[in-house]
C-alpha positions in Angstrom: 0.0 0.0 0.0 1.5 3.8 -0.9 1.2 6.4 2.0 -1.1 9.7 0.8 1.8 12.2 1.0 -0.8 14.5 3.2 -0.3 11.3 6.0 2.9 11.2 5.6 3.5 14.7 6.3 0.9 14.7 9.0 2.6 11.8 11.1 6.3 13.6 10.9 4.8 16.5 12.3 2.9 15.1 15.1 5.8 12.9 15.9 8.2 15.8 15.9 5.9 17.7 18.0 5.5 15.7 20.9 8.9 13.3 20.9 11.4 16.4 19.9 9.4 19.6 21.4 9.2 21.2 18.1 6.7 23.9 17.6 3.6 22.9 16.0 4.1 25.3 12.2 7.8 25.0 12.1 7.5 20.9 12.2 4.7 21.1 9.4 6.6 23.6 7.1 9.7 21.5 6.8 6.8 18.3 6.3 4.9 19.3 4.2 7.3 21.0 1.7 6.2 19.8 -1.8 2.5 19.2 -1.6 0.3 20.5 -3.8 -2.6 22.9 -2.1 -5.0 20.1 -1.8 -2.3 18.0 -0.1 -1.0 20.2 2.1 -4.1 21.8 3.6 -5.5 17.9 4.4 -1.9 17.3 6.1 -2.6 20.9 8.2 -6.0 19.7 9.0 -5.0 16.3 10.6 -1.8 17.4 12.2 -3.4 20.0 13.5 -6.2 18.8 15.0 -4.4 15.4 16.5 -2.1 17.6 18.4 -5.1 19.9 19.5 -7.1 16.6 20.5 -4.4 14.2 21.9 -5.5 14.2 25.2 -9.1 13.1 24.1 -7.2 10.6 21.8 -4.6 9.2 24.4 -8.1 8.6 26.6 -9.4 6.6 23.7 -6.5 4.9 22.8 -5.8 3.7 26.6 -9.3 3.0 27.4 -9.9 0.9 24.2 -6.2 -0.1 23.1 -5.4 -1.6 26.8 -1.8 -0.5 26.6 -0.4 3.1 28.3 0.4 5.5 25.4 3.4 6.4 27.1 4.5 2.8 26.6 4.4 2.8 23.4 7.3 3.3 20.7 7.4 7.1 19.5 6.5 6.6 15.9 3.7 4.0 17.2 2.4 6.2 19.3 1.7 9.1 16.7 0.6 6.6 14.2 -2.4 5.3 16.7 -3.0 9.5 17.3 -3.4 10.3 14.1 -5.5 7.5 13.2 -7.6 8.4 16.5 -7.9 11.7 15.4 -9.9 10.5 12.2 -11.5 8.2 13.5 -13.3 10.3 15.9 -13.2 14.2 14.6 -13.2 13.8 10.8 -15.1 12.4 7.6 -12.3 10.1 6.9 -13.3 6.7 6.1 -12.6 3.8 8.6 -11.0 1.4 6.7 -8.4 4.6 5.2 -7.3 5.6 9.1 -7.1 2.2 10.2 -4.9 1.0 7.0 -2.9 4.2 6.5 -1.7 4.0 10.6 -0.8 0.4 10.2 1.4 1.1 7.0 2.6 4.4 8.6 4.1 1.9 11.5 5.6 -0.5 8.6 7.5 2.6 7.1 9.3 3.3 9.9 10.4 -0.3 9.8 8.8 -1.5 13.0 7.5 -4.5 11.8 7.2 -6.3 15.2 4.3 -3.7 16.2 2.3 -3.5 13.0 0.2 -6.6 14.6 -0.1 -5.0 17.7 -1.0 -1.1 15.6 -3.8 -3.3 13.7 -5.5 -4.4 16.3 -5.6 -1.3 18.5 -7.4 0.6 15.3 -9.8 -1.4 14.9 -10.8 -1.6 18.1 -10.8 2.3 17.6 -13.0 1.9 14.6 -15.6 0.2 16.0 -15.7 2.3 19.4 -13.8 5.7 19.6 -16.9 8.0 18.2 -18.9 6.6 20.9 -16.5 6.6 23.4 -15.7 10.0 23.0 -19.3 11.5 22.2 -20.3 9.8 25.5 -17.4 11.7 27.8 -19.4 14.1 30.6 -18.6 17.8 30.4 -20.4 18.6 33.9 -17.3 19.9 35.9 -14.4 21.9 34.0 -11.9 18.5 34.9 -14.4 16.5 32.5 -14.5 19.3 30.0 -10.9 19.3 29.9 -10.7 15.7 29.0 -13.3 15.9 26.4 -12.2 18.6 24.3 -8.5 18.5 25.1 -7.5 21.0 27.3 -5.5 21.1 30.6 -7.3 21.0 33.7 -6.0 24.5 34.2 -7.3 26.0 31.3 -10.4 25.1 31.4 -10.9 25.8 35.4 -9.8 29.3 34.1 -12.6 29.8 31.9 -14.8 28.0 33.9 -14.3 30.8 36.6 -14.1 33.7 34.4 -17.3 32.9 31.8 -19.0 30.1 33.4 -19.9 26.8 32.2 -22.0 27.4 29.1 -19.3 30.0 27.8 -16.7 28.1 28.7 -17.7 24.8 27.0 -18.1 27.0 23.7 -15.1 28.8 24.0 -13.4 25.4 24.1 -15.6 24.2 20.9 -14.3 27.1 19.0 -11.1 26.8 20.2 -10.8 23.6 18.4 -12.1 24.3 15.0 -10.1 26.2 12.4 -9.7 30.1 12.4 -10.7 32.6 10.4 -8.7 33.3 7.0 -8.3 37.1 7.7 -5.8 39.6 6.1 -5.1 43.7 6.6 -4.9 45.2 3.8 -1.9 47.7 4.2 -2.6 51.3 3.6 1.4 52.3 2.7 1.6 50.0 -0.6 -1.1 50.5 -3.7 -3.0 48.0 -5.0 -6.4 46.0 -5.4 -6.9 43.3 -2.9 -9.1 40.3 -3.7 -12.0 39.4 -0.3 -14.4 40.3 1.5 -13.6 43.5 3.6 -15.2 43.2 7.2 -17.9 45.4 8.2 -16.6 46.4 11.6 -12.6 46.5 11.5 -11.9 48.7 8.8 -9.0 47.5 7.0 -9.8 44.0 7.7 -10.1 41.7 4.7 -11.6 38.0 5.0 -10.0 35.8 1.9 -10.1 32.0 1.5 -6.3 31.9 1.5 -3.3 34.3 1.9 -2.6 35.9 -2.0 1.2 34.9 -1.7 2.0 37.4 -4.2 0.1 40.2 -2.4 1.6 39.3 0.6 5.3 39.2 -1.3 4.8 43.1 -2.5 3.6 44.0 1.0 0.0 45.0 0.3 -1.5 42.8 3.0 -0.5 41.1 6.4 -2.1 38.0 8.0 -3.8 39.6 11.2 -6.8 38.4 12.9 -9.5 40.3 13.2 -9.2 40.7 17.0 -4.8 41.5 16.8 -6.1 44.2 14.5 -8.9 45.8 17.2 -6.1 46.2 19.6 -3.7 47.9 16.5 -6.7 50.5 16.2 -7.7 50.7 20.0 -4.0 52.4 20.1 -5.6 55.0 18.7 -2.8 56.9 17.1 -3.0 60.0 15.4 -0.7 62.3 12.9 2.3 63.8 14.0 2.6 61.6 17.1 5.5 59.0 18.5 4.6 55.5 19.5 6.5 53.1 21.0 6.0 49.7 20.4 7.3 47.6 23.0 7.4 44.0 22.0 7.0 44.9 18.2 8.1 41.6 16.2 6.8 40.2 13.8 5.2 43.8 13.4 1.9 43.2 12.4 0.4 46.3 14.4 3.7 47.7 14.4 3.3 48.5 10.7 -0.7 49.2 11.5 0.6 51.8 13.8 2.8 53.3 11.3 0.2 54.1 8.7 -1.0 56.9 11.1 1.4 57.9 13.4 4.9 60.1 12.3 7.6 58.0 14.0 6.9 54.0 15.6 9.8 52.6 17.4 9.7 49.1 17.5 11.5 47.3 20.2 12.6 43.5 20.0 15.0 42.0 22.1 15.6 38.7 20.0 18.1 39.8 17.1 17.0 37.1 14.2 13.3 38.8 14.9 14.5 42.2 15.2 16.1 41.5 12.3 13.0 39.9 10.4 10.8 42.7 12.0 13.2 44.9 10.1 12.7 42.9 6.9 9.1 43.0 7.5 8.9 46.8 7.9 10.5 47.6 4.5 8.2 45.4 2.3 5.1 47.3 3.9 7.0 50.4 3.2 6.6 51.5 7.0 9.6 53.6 6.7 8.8 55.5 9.6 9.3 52.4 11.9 12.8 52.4 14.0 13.4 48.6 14.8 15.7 49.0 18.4 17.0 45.6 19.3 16.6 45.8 23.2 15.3 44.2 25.8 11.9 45.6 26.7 13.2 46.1 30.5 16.2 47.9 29.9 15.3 50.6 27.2 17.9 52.9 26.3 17.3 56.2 28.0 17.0 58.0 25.2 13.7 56.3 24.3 10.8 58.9 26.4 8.9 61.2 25.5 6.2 59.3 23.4 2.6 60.2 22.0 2.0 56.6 22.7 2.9 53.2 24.2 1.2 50.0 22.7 2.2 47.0 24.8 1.5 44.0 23.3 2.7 41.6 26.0 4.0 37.8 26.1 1.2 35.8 27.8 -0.6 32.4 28.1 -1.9 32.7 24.6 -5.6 31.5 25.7 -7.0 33.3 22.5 -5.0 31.7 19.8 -5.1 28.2 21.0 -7.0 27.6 17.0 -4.3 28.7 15.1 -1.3 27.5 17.3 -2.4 23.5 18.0 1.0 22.9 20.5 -0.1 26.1 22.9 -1.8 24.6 25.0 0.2 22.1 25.9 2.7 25.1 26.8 1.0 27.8 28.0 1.9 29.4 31.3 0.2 32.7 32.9 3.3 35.9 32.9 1.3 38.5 35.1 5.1 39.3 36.7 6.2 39.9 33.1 3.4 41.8 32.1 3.4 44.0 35.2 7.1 44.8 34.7 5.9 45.9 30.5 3.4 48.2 32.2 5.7 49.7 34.6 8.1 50.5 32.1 5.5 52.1 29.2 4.4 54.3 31.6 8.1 55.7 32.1 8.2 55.7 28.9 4.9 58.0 28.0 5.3 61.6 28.2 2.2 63.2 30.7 -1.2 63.2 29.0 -0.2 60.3 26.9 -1.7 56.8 26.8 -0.4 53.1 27.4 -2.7 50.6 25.6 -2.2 46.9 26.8 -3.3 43.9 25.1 -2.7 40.5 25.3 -3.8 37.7 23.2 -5.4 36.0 26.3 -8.4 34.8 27.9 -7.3 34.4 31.5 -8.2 37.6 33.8 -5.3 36.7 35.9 -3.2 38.4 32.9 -6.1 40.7 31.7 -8.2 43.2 34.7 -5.8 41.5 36.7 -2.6 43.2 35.5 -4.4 46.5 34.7 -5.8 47.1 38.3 -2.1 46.1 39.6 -1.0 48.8 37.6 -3.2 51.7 39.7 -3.0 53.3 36.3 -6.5 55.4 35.2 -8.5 53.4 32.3 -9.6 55.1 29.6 -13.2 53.5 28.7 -13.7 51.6 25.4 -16.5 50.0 24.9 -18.4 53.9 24.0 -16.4 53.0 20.5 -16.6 49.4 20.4 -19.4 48.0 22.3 -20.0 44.9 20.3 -16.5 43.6 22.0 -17.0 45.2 25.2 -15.8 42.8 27.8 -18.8 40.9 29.6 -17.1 40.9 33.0 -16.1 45.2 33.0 -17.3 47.1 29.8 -14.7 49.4 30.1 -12.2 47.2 28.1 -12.4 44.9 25.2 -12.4 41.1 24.9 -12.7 39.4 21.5 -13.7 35.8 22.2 -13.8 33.2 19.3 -16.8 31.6 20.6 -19.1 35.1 20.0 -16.6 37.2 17.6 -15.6 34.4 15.1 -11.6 35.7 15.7 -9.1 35.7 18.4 -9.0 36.5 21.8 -7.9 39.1 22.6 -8.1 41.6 25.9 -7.7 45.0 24.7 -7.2 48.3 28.1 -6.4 51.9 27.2 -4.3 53.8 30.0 -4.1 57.3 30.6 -0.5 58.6 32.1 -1.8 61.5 34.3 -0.7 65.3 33.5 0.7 66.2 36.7 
């Protein structure tokens, strides 16, 4: 039997992933170079979702397989998850997971265990669905083994939106995200999609134009990473520092308005790349300083505007990065530390806007009301995304919003 090429590169990424602590996108782009379109987005899909679902899958795999996963051989082991993964979350027919996760297991030469592989699938095939369909979500522990999360997570959600939000949030979390570009206002140029009603230079597409992308006239940007580009709210002639700028998304937003953005990044290949990234949306106003965000040269005060766009958890972007969750750690000490240092870096009467791409209020009000900083209110302009615990931020929630999460607070330094 021939391997689909779209398994193939499926199983080296999930394998990669979880035996060698690769990230999730970098695993699948070295994979799945080669495939055609059709290919390469089936490969996406399964890799994707088996590394979003393995704890689900591990449950089934135990419970019906009779053998620990963690006993199993490596490649063996992300053979019976991908297999799983079809078996109970997509249209895939039986008899194709079951035989394509017993001839992945014979590729990598482990003949001894392709008996064993058989048998354990098709004991999947004729009970996983159920198995799974049948979990209880009554308490956020069961959730969490039903739709994959840690126990953590989900108690985290369960306390900040209750059960019935919670269970959705973790539903959309798990399906793929919206295809969502910004069209960039420095370069000229037509733009193929469908522009959103509600974020203005927000541009839903099928897939990312390559070409456009190339010449700079669009950026992939959620629809939420955008709000909290334009919740900034810079205007003409002002200074803006972004704090933690790369890749520079709404560091080059931030540039189509205001007169100088300097763009701090204390890695030097992604100051570097934010750099590259700058000049091919012509954001030739943008001054990439390779710095660590705690230790700013003196020099840099004095600015219009701070946008702090802080390392977090990640909560709101679990769709689009599969491996997150199984890394994710809360940095309110980190983000505390950001917030100190913007506001020493605003002149008075200027404004600090946070935002993380979280859904944990530990890192969200949390860190805000830490900060004794004044909040400016912004849910007068944006009410559809108010936040449904205090309406004077924003919250984009993929369960409600369709994009991801983010937490969006404006801060005003006082005058005196």
């Amino acid at each position: 039997m021939t391997l689909s090429p779209a398994r193939r590169a499926a199983f080296e990424t999930v394998l990669r992933v979880f035996e060698d602590g690769a990230y999730a996108d970098r695993a699948f782009r070295a994979a799945a170079e080669g495939l055609d379109p059709r290919d390469r987005a089936l490969a996406q899909r399964l890799a994707y979702g088996t590394i979003q679902r393995v704890r689900t899958l591990d449950h089934g795999i135990e419970t019906l397989g009779r053998r620990p996963v963690a006993r199993l051989d490596p490649p063996v082991r992300a053979a019976l998850r991908l297999g799983a993964y079809q078996l109970a979350f997509s249209e895939v027919a039986a008899h194709a997971a079951v035989n394509e996760s017993v001839e992945l297991v014979r590729h990598v030469g482990l003949e001894r265990a392709v008996k064993f592989a058989n048998a354990v699938m098709r004991r999947l095939a004729l009970g996983l669905r159920e198995l799974v369909e049948a979990l209880p979500q009554a308490t956020a522990e069961e959730a969490a083994l039903r739709h994959s999360y840690p126990d953590w997570v989900a108690g985290v959600w369960w306390r900040d939106l209750g059960r019935d939000e919670a269970l959705a949030l973790m539903e959309a979390q798990n399906e793929p995200q919206e295809t969502v570009v910004r069209r960039n206002r420095l370069r000229r140029g037509a733009v193929e999609g469908e522009p959103d009603p509600e974020i203005p230079d927000a541009v839903r597409v099928e897939r990312v134009d390559e070409c456009a992308l190339a010449i700079g006239l669009v950026w992939p940007q959620s629809r939420g990473s955008q709000l909290a580009g334009i919740a900034v709210g810079a205007q003409e002639g002002e200074r803006v520092l972004d704090l933690c700028a790369a890749p520079g998304g709404k560091t080059t937003q931030l540039a189509q308005t205001a007169a100088e953005v300097v763009a701090v990044e204390q890695h030097a290949g992604r100051a570097r790349e934010l750099g590259d990234n700058c000049r091919r949306l012509g954001a030739g106003n943008v001054r990439v300083v390779n710095a660590d965000a705690l230790e700013l040269p003196e020099e840099l005060r004095g600015f219009d505007r701070v946008l702090v766009d802080a390392p977090c958890s990640g909560l709101g972007v679990l769709a689009s990065r599969p491996d997150l969750r199984w890394r994710a750690r809360p940095l309110p000490e980190l983000q505390s530390d950001l917030l100190r240092v913007a506001a020493e870096r605003v002149k008075p009467g200027g404004t600090v806007t946070y935002a993380v791409c979280t859904i944990n209020a530990d890192e969200n009000e949390a860190v805000v009301d830490a900060s004794g900083l004044p909040v400016e209110p912004l849910a007068g302009e944006w009410p559809q995304f108010a936040n449904p615990r205090r309406s004077e931020f924003l919250l984009t929630l993929p369960h409600r919003h369709g994009t991801s999460g983010f937490f969006i607070a404006r801060l005003r330094i006082s005058r005196s």
